[in-house]
NUNU-609187 format. One record per atom (N, C-alpha, C): residue number from 1; residue in one letter; chain; atom name; x, z, y. Coordinates in steps of 0.2 Angstrom, whole numbers, plus 5000, padded with zeros to 4 digits. Layout:
% residues N
{site NUM, 'a', 'A', 'CA', {X, Z, Y}}
...
% end
This chain:
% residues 81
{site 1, 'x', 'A', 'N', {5672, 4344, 4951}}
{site 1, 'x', 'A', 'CA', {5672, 4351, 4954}}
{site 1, 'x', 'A', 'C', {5678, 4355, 4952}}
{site 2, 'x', 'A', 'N', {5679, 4359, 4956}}
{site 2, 'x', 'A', 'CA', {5687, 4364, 4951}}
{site 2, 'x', 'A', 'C', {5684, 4369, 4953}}
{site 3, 'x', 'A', 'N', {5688, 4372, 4946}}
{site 3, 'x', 'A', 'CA', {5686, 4381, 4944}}
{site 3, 'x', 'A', 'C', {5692, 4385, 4944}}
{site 4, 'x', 'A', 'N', {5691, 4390, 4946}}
{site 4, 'x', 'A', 'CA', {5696, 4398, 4945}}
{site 4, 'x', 'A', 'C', {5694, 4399, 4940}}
{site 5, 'x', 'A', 'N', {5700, 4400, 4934}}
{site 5, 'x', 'A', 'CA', {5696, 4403, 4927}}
{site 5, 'x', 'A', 'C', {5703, 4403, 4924}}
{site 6, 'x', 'A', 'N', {5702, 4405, 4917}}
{site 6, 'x', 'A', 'CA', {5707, 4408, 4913}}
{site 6, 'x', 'A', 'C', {5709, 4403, 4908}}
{site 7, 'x', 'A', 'N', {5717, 4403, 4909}}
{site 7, 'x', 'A', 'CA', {5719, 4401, 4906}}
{site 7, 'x', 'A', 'C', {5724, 4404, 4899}}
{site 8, 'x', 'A', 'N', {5722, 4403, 4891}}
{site 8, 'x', 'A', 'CA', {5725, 4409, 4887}}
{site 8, 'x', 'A', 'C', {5733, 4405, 4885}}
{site 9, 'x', 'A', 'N', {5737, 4410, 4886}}
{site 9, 'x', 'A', 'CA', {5743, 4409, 4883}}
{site 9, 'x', 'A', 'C', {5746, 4417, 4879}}
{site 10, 'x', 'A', 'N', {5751, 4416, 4876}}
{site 10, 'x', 'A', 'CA', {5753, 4421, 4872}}
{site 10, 'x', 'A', 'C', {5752, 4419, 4863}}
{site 11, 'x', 'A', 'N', {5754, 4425, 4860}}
{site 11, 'x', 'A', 'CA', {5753, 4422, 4855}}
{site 11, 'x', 'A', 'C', {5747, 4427, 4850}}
{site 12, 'x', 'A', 'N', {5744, 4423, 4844}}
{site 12, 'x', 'A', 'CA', {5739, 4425, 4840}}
{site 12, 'x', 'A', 'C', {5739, 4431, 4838}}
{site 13, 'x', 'A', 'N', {5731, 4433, 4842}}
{site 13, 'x', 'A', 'CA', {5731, 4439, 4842}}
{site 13, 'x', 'A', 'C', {5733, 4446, 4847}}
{site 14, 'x', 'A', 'N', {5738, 4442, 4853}}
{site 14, 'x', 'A', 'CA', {5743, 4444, 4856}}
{site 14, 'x', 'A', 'C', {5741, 4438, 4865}}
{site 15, 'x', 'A', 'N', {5733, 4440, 4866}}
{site 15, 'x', 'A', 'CA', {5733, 4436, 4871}}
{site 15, 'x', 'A', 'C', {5735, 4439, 4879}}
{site 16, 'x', 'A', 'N', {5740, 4434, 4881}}
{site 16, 'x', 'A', 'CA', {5737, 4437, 4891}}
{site 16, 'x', 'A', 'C', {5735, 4427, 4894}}
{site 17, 'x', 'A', 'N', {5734, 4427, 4898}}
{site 17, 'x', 'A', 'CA', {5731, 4423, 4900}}
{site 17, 'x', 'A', 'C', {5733, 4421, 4909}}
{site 18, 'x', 'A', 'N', {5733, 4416, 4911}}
{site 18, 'x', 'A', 'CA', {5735, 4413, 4918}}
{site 18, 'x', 'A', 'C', {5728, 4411, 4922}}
{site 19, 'x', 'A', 'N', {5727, 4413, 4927}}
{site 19, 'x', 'A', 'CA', {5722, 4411, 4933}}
{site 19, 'x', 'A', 'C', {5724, 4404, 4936}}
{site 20, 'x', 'A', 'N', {5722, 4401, 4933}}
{site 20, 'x', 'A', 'CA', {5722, 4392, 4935}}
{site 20, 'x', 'A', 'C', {5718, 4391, 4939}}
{site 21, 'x', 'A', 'N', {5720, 4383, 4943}}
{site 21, 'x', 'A', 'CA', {5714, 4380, 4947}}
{site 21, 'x', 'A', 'C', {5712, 4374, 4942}}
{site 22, 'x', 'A', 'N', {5709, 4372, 4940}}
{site 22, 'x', 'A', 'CA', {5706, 4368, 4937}}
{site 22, 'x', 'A', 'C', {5701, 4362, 4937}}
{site 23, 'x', 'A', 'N', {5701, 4355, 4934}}
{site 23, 'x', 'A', 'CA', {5698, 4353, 4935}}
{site 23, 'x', 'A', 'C', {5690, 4358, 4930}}
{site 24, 'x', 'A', 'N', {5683, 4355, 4933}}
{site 24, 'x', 'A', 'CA', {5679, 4359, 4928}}
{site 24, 'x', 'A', 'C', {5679, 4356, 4921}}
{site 25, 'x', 'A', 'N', {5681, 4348, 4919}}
{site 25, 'x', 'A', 'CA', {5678, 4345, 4915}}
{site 25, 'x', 'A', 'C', {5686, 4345, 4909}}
{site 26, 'x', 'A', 'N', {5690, 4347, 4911}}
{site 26, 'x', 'A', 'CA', {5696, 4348, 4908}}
{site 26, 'x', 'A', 'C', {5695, 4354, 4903}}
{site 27, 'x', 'A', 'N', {5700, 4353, 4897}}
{site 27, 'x', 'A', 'CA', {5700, 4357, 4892}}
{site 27, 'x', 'A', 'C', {5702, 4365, 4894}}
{site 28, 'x', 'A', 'N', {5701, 4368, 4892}}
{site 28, 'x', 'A', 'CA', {5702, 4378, 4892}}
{site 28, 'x', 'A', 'C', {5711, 4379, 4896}}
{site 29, 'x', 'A', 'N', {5713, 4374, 4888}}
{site 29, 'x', 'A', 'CA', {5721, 4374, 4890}}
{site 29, 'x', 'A', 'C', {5722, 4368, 4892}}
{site 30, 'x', 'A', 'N', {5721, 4365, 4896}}
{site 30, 'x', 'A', 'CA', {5723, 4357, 4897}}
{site 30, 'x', 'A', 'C', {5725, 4358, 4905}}
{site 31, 'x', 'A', 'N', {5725, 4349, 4907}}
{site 31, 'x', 'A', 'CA', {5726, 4351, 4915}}
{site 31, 'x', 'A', 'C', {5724, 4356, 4919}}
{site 32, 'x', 'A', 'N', {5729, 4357, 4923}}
{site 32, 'x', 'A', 'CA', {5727, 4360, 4931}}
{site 32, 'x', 'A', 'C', {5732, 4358, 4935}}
{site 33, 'x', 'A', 'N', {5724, 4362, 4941}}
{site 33, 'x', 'A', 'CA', {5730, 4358, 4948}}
{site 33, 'x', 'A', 'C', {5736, 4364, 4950}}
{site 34, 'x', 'A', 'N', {5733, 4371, 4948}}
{site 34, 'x', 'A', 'CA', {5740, 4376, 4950}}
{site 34, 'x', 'A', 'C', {5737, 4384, 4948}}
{site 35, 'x', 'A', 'N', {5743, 4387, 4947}}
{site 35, 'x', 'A', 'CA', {5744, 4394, 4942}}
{site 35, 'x', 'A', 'C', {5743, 4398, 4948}}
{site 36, 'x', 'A', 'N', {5738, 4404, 4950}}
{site 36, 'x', 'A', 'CA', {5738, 4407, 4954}}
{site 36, 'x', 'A', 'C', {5738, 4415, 4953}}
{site 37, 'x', 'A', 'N', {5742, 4416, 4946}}
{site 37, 'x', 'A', 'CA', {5741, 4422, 4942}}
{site 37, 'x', 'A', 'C', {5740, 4424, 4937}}
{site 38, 'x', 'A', 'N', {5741, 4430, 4937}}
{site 38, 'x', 'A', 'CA', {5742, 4430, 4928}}
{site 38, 'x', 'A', 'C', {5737, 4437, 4927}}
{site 39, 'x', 'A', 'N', {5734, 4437, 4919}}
{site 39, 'x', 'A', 'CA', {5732, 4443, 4918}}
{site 39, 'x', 'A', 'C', {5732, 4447, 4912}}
{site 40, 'x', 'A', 'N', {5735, 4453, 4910}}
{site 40, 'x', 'A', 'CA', {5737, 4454, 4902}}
{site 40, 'x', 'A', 'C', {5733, 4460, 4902}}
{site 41, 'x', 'A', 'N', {5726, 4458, 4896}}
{site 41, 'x', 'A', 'CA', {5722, 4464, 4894}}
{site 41, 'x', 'A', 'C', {5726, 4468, 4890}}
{site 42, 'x', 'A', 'N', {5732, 4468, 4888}}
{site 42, 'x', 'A', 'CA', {5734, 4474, 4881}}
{site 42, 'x', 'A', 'C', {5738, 4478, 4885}}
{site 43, 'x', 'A', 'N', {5740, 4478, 4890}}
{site 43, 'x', 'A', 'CA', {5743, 4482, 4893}}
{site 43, 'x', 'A', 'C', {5739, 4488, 4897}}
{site 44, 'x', 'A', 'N', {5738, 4495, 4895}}
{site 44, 'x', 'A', 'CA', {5735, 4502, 4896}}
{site 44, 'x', 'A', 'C', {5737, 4503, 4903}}
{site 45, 'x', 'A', 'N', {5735, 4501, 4908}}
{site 45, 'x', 'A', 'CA', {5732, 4497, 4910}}
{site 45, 'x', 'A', 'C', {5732, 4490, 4911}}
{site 46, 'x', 'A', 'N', {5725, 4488, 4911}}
{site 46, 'x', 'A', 'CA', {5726, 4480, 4913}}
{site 46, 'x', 'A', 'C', {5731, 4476, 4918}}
{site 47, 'x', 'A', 'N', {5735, 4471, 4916}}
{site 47, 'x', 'A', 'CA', {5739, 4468, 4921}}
{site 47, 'x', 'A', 'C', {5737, 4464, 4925}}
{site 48, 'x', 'A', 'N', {5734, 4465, 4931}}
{site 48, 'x', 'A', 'CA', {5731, 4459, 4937}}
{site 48, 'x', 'A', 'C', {5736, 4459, 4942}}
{site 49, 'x', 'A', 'N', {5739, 4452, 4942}}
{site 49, 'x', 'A', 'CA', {5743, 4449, 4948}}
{site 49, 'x', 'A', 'C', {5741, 4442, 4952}}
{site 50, 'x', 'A', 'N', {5737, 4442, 4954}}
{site 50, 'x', 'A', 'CA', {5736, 4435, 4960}}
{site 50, 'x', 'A', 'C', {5738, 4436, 4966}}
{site 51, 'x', 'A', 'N', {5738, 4429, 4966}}
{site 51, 'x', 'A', 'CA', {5743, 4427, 4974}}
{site 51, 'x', 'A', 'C', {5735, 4427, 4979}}
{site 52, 'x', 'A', 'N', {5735, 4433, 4982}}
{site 52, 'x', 'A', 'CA', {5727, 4431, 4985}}
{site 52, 'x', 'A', 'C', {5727, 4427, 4992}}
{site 53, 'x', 'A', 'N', {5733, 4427, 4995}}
{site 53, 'x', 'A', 'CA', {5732, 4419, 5001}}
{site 53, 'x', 'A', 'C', {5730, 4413, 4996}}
{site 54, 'x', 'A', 'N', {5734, 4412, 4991}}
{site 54, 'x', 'A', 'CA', {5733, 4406, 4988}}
{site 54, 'x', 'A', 'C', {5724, 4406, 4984}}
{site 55, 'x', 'A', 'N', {5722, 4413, 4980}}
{site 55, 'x', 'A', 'CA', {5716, 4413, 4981}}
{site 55, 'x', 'A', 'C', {5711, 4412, 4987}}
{site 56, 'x', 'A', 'N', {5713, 4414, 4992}}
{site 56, 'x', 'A', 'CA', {5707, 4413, 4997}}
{site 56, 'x', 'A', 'C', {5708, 4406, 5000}}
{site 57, 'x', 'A', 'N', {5714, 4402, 4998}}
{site 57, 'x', 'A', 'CA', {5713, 4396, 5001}}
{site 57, 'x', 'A', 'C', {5708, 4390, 4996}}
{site 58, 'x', 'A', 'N', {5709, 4392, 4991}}
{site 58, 'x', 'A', 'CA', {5706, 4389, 4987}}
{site 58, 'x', 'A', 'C', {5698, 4391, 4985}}
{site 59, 'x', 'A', 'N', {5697, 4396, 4986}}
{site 59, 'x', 'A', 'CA', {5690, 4398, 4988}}
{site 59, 'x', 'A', 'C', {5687, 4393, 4994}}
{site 60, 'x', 'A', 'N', {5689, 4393, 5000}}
{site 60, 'x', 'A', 'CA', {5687, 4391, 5004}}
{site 60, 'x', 'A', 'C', {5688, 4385, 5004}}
{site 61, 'x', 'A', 'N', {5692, 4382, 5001}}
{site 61, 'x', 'A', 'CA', {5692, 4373, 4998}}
{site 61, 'x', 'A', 'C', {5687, 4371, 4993}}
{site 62, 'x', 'A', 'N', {5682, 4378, 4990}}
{site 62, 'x', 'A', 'CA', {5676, 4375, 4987}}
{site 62, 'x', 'A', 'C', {5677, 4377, 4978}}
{site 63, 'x', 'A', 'N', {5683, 4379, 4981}}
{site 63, 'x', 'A', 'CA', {5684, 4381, 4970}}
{site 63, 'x', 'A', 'C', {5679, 4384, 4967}}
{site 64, 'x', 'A', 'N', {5675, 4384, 4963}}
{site 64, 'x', 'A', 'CA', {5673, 4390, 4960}}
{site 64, 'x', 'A', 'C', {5676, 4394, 4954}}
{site 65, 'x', 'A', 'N', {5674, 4402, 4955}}
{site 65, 'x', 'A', 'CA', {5678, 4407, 4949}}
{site 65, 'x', 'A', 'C', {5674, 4407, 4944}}
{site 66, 'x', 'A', 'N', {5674, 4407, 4939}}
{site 66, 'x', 'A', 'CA', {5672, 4410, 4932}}
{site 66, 'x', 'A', 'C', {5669, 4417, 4933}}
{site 67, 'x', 'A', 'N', {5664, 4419, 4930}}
{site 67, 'x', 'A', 'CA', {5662, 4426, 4931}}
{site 67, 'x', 'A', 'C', {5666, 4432, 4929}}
{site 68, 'x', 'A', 'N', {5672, 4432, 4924}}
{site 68, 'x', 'A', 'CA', {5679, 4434, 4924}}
{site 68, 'x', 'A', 'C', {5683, 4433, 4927}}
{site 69, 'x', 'A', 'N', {5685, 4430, 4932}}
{site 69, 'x', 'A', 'CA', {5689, 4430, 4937}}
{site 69, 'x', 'A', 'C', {5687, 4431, 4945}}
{site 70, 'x', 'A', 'N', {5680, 4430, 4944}}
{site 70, 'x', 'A', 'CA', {5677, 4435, 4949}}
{site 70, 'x', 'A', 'C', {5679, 4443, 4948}}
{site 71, 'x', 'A', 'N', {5678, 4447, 4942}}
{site 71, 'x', 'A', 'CA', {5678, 4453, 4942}}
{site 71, 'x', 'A', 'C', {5685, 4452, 4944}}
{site 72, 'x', 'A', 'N', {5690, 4448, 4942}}
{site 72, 'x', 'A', 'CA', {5697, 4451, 4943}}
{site 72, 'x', 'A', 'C', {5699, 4447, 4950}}
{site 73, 'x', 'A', 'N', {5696, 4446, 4955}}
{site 73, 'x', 'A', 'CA', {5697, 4447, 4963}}
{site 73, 'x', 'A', 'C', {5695, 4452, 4962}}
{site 74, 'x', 'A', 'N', {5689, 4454, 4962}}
{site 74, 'x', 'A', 'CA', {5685, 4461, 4964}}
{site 74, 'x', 'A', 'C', {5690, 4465, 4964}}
{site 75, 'x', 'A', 'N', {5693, 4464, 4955}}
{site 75, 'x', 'A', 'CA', {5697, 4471, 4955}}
{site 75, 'x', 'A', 'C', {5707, 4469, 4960}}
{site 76, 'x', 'A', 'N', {5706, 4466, 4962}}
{site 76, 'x', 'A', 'CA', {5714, 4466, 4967}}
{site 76, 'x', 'A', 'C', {5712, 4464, 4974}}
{site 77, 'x', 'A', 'N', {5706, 4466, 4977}}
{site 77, 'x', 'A', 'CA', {5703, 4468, 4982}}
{site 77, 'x', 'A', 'C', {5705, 4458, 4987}}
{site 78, 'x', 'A', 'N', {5704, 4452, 4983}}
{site 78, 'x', 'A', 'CA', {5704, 4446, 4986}}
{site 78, 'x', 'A', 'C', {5698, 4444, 4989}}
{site 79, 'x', 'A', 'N', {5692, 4448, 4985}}
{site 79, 'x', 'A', 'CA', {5683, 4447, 4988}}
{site 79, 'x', 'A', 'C', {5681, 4453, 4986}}
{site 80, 'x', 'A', 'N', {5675, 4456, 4990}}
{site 80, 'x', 'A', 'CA', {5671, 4461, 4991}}
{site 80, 'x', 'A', 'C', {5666, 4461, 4989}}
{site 81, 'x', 'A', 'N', {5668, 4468, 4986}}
{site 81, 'x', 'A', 'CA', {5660, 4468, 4979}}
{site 81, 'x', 'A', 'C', {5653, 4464, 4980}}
% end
């Protein structure tokens, strides 16, 4: 099965993190199938950038989101509350 979910990059202590498609069984930071955005909590305010076609196709191809990465379509208006 493949998931929306976070991917951490950055450096220690200094995290932002990429919205990947992934396989489920794959490691945190290991393979994926594609980068579909990026999100950096340290910045006042938070930075949410997703490509939402390529979100919604992937939705519809079955992907599942992470419960964190659901909030973060909610919050860039890709799916409704």
């Amino acid at each position: 099965m493949l998931k929306m979910r976070l991917r951490r990059t950055g450096a220690k202590k200094q995290p932002s993190y990429r919205v990947v498609i992934a396989e489920a069984r794959a490691p945190r930071d290991g393979r994926f199938v594609e980068i579909i955005g990026h999100y950096n909590p340290l910045t006042e305010p938070a930075t949410v950038q997703i490509d939402s076609e390529r979100a919604r196709e992937w939705l519809r191809k079955g992907a599942q989101p992470t419960e964190r990465v659901v909030r973060l379509l909610k919050k860039t208006g890709v799916i409704e509350s």
